[in-house]
Each structure stands twice: as structure tokens, then as C-alpha cells.
N, C-alpha and C positions, 0 to 999 in steps of 0.2 A: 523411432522410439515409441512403442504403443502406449505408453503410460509414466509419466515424469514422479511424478509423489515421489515414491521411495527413494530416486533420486536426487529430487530434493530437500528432502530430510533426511537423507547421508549425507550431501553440502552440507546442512543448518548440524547438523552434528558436529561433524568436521569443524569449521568454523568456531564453534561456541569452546572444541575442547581446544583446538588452535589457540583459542583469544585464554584461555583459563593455562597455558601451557605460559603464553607469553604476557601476563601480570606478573609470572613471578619473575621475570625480568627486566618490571617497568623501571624507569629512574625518572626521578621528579626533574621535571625540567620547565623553564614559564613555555616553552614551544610542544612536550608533551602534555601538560596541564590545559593549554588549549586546544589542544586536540582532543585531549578524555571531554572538556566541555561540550565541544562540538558533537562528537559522539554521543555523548549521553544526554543532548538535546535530540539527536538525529533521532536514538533509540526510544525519548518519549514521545516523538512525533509519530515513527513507527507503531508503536503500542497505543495510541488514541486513536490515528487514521486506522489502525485494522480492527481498533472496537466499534468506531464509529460505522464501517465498511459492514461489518456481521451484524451491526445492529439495523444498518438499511435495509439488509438483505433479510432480516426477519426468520421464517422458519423455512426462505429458501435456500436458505445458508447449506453449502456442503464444502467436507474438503475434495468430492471428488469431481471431477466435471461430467455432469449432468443435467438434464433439463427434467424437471419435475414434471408430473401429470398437470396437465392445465396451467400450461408454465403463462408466466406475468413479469413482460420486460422491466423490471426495476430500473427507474431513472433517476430518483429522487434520494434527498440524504447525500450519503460521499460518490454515488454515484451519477450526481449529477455536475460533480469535478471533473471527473475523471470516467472512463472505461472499467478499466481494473483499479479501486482504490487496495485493495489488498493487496496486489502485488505491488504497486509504488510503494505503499508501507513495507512489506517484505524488502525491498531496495535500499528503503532509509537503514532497516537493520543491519542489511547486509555493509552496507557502508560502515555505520554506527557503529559498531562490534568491533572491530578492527581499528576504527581509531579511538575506541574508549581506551584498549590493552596498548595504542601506539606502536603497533605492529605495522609495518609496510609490505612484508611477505606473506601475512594473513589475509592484508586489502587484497593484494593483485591474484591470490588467491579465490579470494571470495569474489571477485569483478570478473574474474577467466572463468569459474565454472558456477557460479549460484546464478549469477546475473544473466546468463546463456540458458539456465534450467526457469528462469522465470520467465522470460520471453518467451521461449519455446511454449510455456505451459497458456500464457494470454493469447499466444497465435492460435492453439489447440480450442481454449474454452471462446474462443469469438468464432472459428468457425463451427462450431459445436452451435453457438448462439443464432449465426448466420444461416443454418442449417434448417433449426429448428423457429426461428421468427424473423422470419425474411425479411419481410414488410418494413416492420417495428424496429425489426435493429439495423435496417439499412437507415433508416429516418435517424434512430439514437445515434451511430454510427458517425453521420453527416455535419451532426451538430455536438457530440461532444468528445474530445481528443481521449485517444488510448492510452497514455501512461502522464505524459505532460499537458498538466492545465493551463488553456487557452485564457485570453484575456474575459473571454465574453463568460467562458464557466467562473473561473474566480470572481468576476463582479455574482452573479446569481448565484453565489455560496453564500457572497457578501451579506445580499440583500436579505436571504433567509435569515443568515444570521442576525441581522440586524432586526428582523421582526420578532427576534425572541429576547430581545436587548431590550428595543425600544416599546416604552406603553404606549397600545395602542390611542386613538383618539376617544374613544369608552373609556378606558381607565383615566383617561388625565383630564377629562372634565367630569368626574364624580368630586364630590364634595368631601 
């Protein structure tokens, strides 16, 4: 497959009119109402992990895969969670979606073909990465996991986080 995009945004098409096909046959249930919750956490975790992701990525951001001139391995921000944080976000959606509508033939839908076109596309843009920053992203590579956050990334998410939480030792002894 030379080029995944367009089909995977015929999945995300698919899917979104799937999940709007089958709302109009939701029925309130306390086991569908936790699954629309579950979902519509997944979907805002999705939608902050892939803002956070294009905002790490800065004006390297593309949707196509490519190494920019005078490219600059990014490791810092949500990619210093993860490998790919936009595609784990696309994941959450793709989950998300289908149990917001409580659709079960939209899930196993959207896991048999979006979730195969988004792997395929993280195998694609890391040897693309491997290709083109040998060195650098065999070291990023070594130390920070491809789709699933390690113990050691989520503490050093932690800690960042927590430096923008916590007042520094300057701020809390001014007067």
C-alpha cells in the first residue's frame, strides 16, 4: 500500500456516518449510558492527546509523512509519552465512537480496519523516521515505547507536569 491517508479517512468517514446511522437507534439503558460515558471520555482524551501531539510537534506538524528539510527529532511534550501520540489519540477515537452510539458492529468494525490502517501508517512514518535520523531515533527509539506508555515515560510526563503545577522554589519564597 503506497500511501494509507485516504484510506484512512474513508475508515474515519465510514465510522463517524456508521456511529450517526446507529444513534438513531440508541435506547437508554444504565449499561448503554456507561458506555456513551466511557466513550465520550475516550473521545475527549482523543481530542486533547492529538492537540497536545500537533502542538509538540510545532510547524513540523504534517498530515503526510515526511521529514522536513533540516528535520529535528522531537522528543519532548506528548512525544515524550509515546512514539506516535496522534495515532494512540486516533485509537482512543476510534474506540470512543462506537461506544458513545453503543454500537458493537461499528466497534469490531472500526478495530478490523481503522486500527490495521493506523499501525500500518506508525510502521510507515518510523521507518520513514529511521531512514532519515538514524542515530537520534534509534536512541528515541530505545528509550521511549511506540504506541503504549512505559512506566518510566508516564513518570517524566508526570514530572513535567508537575513543574507547571508546582511554584517553583523563586515563587514561594517572595513576599
Amino acid at each position: 500500500m503506497p500511501y494509507s491517508l485516504p484510506f484512512i479517512v474513508g475508515a474515519y468517514v465510514s465510522v463517524y456516518l456508521a456511529v450517526l446511522v446507529e444513534m438513531n437507534d440508541w435506547v437508554a439503558s444504565p449499561a448503554s449510558l456507561r458506555l456513551a460515558v466511557v466513550g465520550c471520555m475516550m473521545i475527549s482524551v482523543s481530542i486533547l492527546g492529538r492537540h497536545w501531539a500537533i502542538r509538540s510537534l510545532g510547524p513540523l506538524h504534517s498530515i503526510h509523512i515526511e521529514i522536513r528539510d533540516h528535520p529535528a527529532l522531537v522528543s519532548t511534550g506528548a512525544y515524550q509519552l509515546v512514539r506516535n501520540p496522534h495515532c494512540l489519540s486516533n485509537i482512543f477515537e476510534t474506540i470512543g465512537l462506537p461506544l458513545l452510539a453503543g454500537s458493537s458492529s461499528v466497534l469490531a468494525t472500526s478495530l478490523s480496519v481503522n486500527l490495521p490502517l493506523l499501525v500500518q501508517r506508525m510502521i510507515r512514518e518510523e521507518a520513514s523516521l529511521s531512514r532519515e535520523l538514524a542515530a537520534s531515533f534509534a536512541r528515541y527509539k530505545r528509550e521511549v515505547a511506540m504506541i503504549i506508555p512505559t512506566r518510566l515515560s508516564v513518570n517524566k510526563s508526570a514530572a513535567l507536569i508537575a513543574t507547571f503545577i508546582e511554584p517553583s522554589a523563586e515563587q514561594t519564597s517572595k513576599p
